[in-house]
C-alpha positions in Angstrom: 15.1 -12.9 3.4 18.5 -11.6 1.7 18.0 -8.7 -1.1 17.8 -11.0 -3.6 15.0 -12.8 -2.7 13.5 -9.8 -1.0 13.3 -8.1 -4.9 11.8 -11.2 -6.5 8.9 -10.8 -3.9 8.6 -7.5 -4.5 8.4 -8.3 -8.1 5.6 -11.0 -7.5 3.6 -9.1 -4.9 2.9 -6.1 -7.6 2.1 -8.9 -10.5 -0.3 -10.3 -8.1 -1.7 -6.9 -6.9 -2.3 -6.1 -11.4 -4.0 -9.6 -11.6 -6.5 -8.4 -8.2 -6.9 -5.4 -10.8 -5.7 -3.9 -7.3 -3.4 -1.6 -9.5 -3.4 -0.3 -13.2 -0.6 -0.8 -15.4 1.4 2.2 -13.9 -0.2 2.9 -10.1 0.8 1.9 -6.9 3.7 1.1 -5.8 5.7 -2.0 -2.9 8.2 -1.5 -0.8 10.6 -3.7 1.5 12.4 -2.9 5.0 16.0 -4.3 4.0 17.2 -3.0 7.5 19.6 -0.5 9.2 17.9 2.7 6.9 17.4 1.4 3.5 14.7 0.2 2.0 13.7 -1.7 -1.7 10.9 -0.1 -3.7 9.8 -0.5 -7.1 10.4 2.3 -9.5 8.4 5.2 -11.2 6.7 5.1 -14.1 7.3 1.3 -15.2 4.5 -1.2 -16.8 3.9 -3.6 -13.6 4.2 -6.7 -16.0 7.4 -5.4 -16.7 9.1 -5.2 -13.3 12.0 -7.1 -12.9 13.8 -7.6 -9.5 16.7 -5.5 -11.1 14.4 -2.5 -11.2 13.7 -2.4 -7.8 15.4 0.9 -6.3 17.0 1.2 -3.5 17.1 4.0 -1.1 17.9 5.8 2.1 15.3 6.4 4.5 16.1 9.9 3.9 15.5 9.6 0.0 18.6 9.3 -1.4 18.8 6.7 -4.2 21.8 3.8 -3.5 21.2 1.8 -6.7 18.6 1.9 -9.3 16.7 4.2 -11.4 14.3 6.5 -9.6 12.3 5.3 -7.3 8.2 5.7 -6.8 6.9 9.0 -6.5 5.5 8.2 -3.2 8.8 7.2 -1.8 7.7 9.7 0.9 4.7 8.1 2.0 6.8 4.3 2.2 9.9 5.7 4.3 7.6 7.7 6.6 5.8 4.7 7.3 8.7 2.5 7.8 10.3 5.4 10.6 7.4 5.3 12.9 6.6 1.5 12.7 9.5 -0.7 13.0 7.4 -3.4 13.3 6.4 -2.8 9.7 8.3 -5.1 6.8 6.1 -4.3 3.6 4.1 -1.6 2.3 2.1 -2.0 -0.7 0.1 1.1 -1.9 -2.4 0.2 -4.4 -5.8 2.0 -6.4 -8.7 -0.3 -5.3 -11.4 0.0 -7.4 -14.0 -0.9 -4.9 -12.2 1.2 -2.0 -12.3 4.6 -4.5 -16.1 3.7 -5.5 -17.1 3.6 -1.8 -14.8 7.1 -0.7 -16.4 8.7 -3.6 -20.2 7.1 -2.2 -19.1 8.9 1.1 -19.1 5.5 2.9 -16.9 3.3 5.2 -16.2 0.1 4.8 -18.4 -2.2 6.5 -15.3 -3.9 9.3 -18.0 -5.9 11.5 -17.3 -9.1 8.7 -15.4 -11.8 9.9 -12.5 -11.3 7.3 -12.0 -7.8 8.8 -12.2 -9.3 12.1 -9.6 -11.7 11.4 -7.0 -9.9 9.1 -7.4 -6.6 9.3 -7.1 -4.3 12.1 -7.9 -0.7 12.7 -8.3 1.1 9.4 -7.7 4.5 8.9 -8.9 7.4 6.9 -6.7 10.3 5.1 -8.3 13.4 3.5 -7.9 13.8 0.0 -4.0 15.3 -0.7 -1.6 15.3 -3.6 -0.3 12.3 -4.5 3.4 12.1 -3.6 3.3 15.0 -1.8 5.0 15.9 1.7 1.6 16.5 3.3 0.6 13.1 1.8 3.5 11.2 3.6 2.7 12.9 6.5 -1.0 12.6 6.8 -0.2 8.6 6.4 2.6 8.5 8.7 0.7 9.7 11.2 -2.3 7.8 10.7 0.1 4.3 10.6 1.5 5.6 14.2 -1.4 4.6 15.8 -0.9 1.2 17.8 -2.9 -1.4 16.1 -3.5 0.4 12.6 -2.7 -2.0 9.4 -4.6 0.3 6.5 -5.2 3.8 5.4 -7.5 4.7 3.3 -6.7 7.7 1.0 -9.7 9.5 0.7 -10.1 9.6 -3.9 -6.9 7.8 -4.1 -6.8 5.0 -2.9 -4.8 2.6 0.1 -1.9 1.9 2.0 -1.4 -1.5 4.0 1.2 -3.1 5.9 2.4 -6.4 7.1 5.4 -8.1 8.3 5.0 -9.8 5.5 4.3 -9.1 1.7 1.6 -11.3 1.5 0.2 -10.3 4.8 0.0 -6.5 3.3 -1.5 -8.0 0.1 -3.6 -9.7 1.8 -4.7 -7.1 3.5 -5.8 -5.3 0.3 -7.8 -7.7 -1.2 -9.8 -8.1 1.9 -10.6 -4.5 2.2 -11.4 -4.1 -1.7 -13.8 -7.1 -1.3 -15.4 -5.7 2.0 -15.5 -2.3 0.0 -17.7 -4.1 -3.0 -19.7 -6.0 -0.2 -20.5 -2.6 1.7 -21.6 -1.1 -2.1 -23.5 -4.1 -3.0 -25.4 -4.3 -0.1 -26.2 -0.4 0.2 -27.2 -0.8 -3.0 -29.6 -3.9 -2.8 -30.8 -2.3 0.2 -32.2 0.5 -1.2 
């Protein structure tokens, strides 16, 4: 995909993601491997419905800004990602209702369904740490090194997933958010 095309995704991934009610009208955040060292990702602070592929920022894989406003403020979290996985092409970071509910519950999600099985991958888990912060990015970045790992879960905050795609990263959400509800629903009924 040129730039062009690569910001319309981007654009349509995160409209998707506020549909799932994967995101609120301001969280989470999608980013795009454009090669070499930069990289597209939406901005800060801006309504979801209201991204247009001219907002997308893009940046250095050292954090400097190349065109655009300013970009998420967990710019960290994407660019750490993309320098120990070059294998990864998207990273969508979203607030899954069903994911926090289940953190908060103490529990994992169940990963022995088939949907797991088939699009999923190891999951990770990251403690509870400051959103945007350098310990944040780090904690991730380390979790995502790990060979076969497609998802972190950030413990009262929410998740991080990959793909070398961006619907294969959406994707990837969705299922996990739905496994999430399934593990609460059947904890619950099984009480």
């Amino acid at each position: 995909m040129n730039e062009a095309s690569l910001r319309r995704t981007l654009v349509e991934i995160f409209k998707l993601a506020y549909v799932r009610k994967l995101v609120d009208l301001l969280g989470g955040n999608v980013s795009a491997r454009l090669g070499g060292d930069e990289i597209l990702i939406t901005p800060t602070s801006t309504p979801k419905v209201l991204i247009k592929p001219q907002s997308i920022v893009k940046i250095r894989l050292d954090g400097t800004v190349i065109s655009g406003g300013k970009p998420s403020s967990e710019w960290r979290m994407h660019v750490g990602i993309y320098r120990v996985r070059s294998d990864v092409k998207f990273v969508l970071h979203t607030h899954p209702p069903n994911i926090l509910a289940l953190t908060q519950a103490g529990l994992k999600v169940d990963l022995s369904l088939s949907e797991a099985i088939s699009y999923i991958g190891e999951v990770a888990e990251v403690p509870y740490l400051k959103p945007g912060s350098a310990e944040l990015a780090e904690a991730v970045s380390r979790a995502m090194s790990r060979e076969g790992v497609t998802a972190v879960i950030l413990k009262n905050h929410g998740l991080v997933t990959i793909g070398s795609t961006p619907y294969e990263a959406l994707n990837r959400a969705e299922v996990l958010d739905d496994l999430a509800y399934i593990t609460l629903m059947t904890r619950l009924l099984n009480r």
